[in-house]
N, C-alpha and C positions, 0 to 999 in steps of 0.2 A: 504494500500500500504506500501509497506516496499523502503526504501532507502539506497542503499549501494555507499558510497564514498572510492574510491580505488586512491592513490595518493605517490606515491615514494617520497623519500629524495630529489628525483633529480629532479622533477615536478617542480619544479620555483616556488610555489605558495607563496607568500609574506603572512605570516597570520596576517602578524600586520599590514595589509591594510586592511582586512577585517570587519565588524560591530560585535562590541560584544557581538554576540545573545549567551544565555546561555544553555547549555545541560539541555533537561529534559523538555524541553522548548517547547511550536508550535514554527512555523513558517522558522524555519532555513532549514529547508529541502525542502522546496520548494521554498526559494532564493539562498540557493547554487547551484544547479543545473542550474538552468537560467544564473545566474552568470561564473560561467564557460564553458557552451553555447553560453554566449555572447562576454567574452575574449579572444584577441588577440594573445594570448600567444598559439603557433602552436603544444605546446606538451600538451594542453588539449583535450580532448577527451570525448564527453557524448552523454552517449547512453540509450535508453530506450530498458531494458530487460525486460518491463513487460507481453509481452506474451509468452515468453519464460522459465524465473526463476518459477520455482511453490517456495515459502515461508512459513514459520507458524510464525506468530504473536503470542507468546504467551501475555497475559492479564494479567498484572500488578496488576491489580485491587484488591481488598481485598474486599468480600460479602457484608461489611457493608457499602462501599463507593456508595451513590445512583449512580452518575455519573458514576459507571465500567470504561470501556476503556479512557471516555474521561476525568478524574478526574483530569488528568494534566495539559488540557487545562485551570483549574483554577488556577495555582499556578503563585507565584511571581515572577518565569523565565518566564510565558506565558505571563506574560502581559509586559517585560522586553521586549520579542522578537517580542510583535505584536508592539510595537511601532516603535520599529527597520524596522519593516518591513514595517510598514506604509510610514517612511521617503525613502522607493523604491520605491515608486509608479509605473514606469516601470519593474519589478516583476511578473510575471506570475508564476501560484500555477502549471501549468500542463506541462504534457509533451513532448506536441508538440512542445517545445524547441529545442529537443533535436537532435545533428547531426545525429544520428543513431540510428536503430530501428534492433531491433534481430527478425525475425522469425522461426518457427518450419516448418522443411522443412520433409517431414516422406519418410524414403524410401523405 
């Protein structure tokens, strides 16, 4: 799954209230989204475009890294951010969150 965060100058969003989960990292991508799903703040807005965006993932990875894709999930931002994430415990990874859902309507 890929995740994209879209958020204007003018969005409100305080980032120096947020946890300081690190790029490069698990786990921040599937607490931000919940997170601004579940804020008050009238000019947030989150939507699930996943049956609608087609994406490519390209793979970071380098041949000789056993772990390919997932090789990040061991580094010392992933373990930075799952504990981050553990102290959310109300956190959900998915996203049935989310206020809105896009479908493909064919005509």
């Amino acid at each position: 799954a890929a995740d994209y965060f879209l958020l204007t100058r003018e969005s409100g969003l305080d980032w120096n209230t947020l946890p300081p989960y690190l790029l490069g990292g698990v786990a921040f991508d599937n607490w931000f989204p919940h997170y601004m799903s579940k804020s008050r703040n009238p000019t947030f807005c989150t939507v699930d475009a996943s049956l609608t965006i087609r994406d490519y993932h390209l793979n970071h990875a380098r041949p000789q890294e056993k772990d390919g894709m997932k090789a990040s999930h061991h580094s010392a931002a992933s373990e930075v951010n799952r504990l981050l994430y553990k102290s959310h415990r109300s956190v959900s990874k998915y996203a049935m969150h989310m206020q809105y859902r896009t479908v493909y309507v064919s005509s």
